[in-house]
C-alpha positions as CSV (number, residue, x, y, z in Angstrom):
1,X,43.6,-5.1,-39.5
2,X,46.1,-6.6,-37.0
3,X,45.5,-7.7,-33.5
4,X,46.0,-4.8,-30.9
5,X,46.5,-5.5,-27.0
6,X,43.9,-5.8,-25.4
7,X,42.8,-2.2,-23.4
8,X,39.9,-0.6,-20.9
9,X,38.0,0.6,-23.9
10,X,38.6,-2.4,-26.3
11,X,37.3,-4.6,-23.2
12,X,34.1,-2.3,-22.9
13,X,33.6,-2.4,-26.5
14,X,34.0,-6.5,-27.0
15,X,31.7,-6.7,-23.6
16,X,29.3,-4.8,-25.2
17,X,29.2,-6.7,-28.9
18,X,29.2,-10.4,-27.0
19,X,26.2,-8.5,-25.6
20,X,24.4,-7.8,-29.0
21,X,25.5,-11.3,-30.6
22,X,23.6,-13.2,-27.6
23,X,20.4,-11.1,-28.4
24,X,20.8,-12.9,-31.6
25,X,20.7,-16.7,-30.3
26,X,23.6,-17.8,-32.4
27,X,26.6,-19.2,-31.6
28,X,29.8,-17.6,-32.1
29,X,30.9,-20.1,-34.5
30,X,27.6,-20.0,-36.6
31,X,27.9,-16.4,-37.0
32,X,31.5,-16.5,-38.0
33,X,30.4,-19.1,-40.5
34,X,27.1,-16.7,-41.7
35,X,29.5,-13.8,-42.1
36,X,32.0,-15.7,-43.8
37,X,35.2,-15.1,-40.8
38,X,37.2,-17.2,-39.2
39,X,35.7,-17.9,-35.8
40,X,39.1,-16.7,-34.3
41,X,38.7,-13.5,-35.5
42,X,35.1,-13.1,-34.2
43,X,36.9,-14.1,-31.0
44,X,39.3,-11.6,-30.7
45,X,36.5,-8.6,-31.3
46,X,34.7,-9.9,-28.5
47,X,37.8,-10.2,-26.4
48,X,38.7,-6.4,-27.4
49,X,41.7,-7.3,-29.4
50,X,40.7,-5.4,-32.6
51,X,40.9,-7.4,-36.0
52,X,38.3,-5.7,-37.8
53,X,37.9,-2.5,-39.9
54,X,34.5,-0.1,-39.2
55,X,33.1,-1.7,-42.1
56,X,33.3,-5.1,-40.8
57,X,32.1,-4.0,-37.4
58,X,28.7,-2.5,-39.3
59,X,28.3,-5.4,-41.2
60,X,28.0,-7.5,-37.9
61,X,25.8,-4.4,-36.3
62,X,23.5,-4.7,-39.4
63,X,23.3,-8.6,-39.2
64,X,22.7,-9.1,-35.6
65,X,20.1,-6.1,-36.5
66,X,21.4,-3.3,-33.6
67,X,19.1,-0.8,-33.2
68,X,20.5,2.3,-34.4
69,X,21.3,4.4,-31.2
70,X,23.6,1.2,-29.5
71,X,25.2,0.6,-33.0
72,X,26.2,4.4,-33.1
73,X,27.3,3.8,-29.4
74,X,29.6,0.7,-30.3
75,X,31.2,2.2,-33.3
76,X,32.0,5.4,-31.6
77,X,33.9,3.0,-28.5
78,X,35.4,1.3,-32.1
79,X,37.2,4.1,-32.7
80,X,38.1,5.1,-29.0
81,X,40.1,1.9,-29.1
82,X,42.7,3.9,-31.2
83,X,43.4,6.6,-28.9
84,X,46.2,6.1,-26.4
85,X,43.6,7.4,-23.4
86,X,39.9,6.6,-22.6
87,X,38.0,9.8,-21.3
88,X,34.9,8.4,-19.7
89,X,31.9,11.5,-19.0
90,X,29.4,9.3,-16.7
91,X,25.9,10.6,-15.4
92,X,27.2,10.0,-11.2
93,X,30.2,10.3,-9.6
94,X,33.5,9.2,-11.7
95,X,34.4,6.5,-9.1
96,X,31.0,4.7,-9.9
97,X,31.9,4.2,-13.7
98,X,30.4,0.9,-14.6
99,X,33.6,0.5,-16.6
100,X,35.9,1.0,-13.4
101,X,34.1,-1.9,-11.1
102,X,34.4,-3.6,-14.5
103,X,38.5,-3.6,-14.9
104,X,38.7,-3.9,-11.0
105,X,37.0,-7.1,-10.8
106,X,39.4,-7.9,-13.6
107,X,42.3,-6.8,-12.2
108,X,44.4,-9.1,-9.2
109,X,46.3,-6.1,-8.0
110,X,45.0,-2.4,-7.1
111,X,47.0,0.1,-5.4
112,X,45.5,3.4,-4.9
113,X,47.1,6.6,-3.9
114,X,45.0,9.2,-2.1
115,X,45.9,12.3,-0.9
116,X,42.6,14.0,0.3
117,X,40.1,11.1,1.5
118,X,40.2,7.9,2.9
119,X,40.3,5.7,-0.3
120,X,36.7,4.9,-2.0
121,X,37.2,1.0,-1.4
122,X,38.0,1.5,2.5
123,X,35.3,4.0,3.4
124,X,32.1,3.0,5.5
125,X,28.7,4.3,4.1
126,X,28.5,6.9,7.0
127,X,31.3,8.3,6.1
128,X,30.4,7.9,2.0
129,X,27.0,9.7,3.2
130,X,28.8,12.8,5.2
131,X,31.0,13.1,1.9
132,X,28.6,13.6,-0.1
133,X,26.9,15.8,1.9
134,X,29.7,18.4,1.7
135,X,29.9,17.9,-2.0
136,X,28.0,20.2,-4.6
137,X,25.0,17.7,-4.8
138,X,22.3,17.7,-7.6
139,X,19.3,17.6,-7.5
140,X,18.7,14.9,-10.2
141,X,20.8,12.3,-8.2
142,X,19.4,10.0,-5.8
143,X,22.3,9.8,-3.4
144,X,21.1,6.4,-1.6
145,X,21.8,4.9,-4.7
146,X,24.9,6.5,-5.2
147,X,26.2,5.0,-1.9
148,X,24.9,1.7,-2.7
149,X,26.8,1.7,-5.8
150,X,30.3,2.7,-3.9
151,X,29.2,-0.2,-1.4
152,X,29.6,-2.5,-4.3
153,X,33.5,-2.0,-4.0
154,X,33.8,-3.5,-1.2
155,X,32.6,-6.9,-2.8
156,X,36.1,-6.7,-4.7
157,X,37.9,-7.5,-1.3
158,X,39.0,-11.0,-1.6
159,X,42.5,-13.0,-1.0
160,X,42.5,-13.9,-4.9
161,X,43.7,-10.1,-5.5
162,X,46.1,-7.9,-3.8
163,X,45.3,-4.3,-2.3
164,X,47.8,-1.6,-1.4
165,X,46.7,1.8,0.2
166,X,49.0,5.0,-0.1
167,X,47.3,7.4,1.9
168,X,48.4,11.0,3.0
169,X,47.9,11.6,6.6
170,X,45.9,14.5,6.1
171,X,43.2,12.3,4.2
172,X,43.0,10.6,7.5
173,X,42.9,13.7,10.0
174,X,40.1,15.4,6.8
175,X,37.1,15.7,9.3
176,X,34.3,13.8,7.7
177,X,30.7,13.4,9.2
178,X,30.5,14.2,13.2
179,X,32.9,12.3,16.0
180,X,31.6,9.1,15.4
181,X,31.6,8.7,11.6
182,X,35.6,9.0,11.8
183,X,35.7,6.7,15.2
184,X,34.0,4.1,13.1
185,X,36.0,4.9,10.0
186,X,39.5,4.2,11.4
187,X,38.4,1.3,13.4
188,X,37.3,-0.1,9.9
189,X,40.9,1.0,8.4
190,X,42.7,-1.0,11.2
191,X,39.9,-4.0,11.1
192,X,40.8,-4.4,6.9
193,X,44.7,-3.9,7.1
194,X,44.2,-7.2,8.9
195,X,44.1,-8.7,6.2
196,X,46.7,-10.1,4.8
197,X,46.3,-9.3,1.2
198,X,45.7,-5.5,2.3
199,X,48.7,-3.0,2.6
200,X,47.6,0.0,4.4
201,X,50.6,2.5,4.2
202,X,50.4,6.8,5.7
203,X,52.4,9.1,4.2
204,X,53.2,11.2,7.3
205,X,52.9,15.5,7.0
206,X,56.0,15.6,8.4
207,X,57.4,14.9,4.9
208,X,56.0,17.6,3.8
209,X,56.3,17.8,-0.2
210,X,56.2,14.7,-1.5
211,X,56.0,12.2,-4.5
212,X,51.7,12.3,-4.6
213,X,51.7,16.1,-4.2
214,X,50.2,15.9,-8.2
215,X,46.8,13.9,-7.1
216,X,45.3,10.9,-6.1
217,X,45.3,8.1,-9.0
218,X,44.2,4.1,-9.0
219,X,46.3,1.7,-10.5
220,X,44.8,-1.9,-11.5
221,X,47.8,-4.8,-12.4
222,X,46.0,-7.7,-14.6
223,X,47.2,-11.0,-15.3
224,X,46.5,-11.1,-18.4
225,X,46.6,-7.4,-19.5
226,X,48.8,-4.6,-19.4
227,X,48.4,-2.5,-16.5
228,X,46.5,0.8,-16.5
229,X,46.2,4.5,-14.5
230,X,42.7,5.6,-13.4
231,X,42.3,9.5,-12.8
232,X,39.1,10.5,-10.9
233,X,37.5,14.1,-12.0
234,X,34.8,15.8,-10.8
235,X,32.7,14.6,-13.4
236,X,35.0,12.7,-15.6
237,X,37.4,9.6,-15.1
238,X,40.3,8.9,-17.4
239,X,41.8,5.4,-17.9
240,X,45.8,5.8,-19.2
241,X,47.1,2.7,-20.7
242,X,50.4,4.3,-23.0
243,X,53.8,3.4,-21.6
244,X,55.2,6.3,-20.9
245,X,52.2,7.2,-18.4
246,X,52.6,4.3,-16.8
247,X,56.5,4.7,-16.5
248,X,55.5,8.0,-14.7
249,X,53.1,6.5,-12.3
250,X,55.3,3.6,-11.7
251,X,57.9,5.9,-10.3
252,X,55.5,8.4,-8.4
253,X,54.8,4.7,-6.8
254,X,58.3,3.7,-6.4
255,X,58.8,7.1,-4.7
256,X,55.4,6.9,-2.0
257,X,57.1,3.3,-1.4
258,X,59.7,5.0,0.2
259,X,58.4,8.0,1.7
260,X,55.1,6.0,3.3
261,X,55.4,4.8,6.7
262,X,56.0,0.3,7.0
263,X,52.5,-1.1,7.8
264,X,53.3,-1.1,11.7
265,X,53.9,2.3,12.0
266,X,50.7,3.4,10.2
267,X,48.7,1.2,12.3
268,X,50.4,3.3,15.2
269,X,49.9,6.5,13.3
270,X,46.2,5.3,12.9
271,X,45.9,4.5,16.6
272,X,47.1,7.5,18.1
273,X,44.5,9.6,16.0
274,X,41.7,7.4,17.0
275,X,42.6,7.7,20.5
């Protein structure tokens, strides 16, 4: 089978097979050897890059002796790595997706477009807590934890990787939490688009229609990888890697670009509300 590019879903997969091969205690290179494969091609599983058929991939399940539930797990991500999209259904929120913090401390560039909240990565646990609050909640979730996992975005901040916000000004005027939950919230907008390697940009209502109107979306640039689309559901998160989605998403970008207010003036715009 040849090589594919490397994806979300082939990275999950290969993450998750170097996983079962170190519960073995064997080096890649021994394993190739007891299998009879070249080592590259070993290599090029683990680094989601394909190579293998399904009956190769049970025969490494069956040596490294997976228990039967994870190997079912692995060779159903096996054959996700055909499809052109990765649907991900997780037990929280979409945005928490182990897989997502995954590719984002992968990725060197994010840009995110959001149209009806201040962006996941910028928002303060007050104003995380006073979201959730308004959301249909379930009883089954412990919503602490939830929190403390969004919190773990804002380890990603770093001047190795580039951020750019695109965010509608009505995100920003959304009441969230009481008087003091926004205060804070914009001071910490203004305090992170300090940053040099942050670009907080408003898209003012005074456009009215404009080039987001179809929904917020996350895109993650890699060095080393082709670029993909994240797309938040209520209880669902879809990861779009095919070119032609990407061409669409690059020019719904290209378009905010040049409807958004320059950094300056949504500082101001920021200021004034806070005011």
């Amino acid at each position: 089978m040849p090589r594919r590019k490397s994806s979300v879903v082939g990275r999950e997969f290969g993450d998750a097979v170097r996983n079962a091969i170190e519960q073995t205690g064997l080096t890649h290179r021994k394993l190739a050897e007891e299998l009879g494969w070249d080592e590259a091609k070993l290599s090029d599983l683990v680094r989601g890059k394909g190579g293998v058929t399904e009956a190769d991939l049970e025969r490494l399940l069956g040596y490294c002796r997976v228990k039967p539930l994870e190997a079912r797990y692995l060779l159903a991500l096996f054959r996700e790595t055909r499809e052109s999209g990765y649907l991900k259904l997780p037990d929280g929120p979409p945005d928490q997706l182990p897989t997502l913090l995954t590719q984002e401390r992968l990725a060197n560039e994010i840009t995110v477009w959001s149209t009806n909240l201040v962006p996941g990565h910028l928002q303060t646990s007050d104003y995380m807590r006073a979201v959730l609050e308004g959301e249909a909640r379930k009883a089954s979730v412990d919503y602490e934890k939830v929190i403390a996992a969004k919190l773990e975005r804002h380890k990603l901040f770093h001047w190795s990787r580039t951020f750019a916000f695109y965010i509608h000004e009505q995100a920003l005027r959304l009441p969230v939490g009481g008087p003091d939950v926004m205060k804070d919230q914009y001071i910490h907008i203004l305090a992170m688009a300090q940053r040099d390697y942050i670009t907080v940009r408003v898209v003012p209502i005074a456009i009215r229609a404009h080039a987001g109107v179809s929904g917020s979306f996350l895109r993650l640039g890699y060095e080393k990888f082709e670029p993909a689309i994240f797309l938040e559901g209520k209880n669902s998160g879809l990861f779009l890697e095919d070119t032609k989605s990407l061409a669409i998403y690059a020019s719904v970008l290209k378009a905010l670009d040049a409807q958004a207010l320059d950094p300056e003036q949504s500082r101001e715009l920021i200021n004034g509300i806070l005011i």
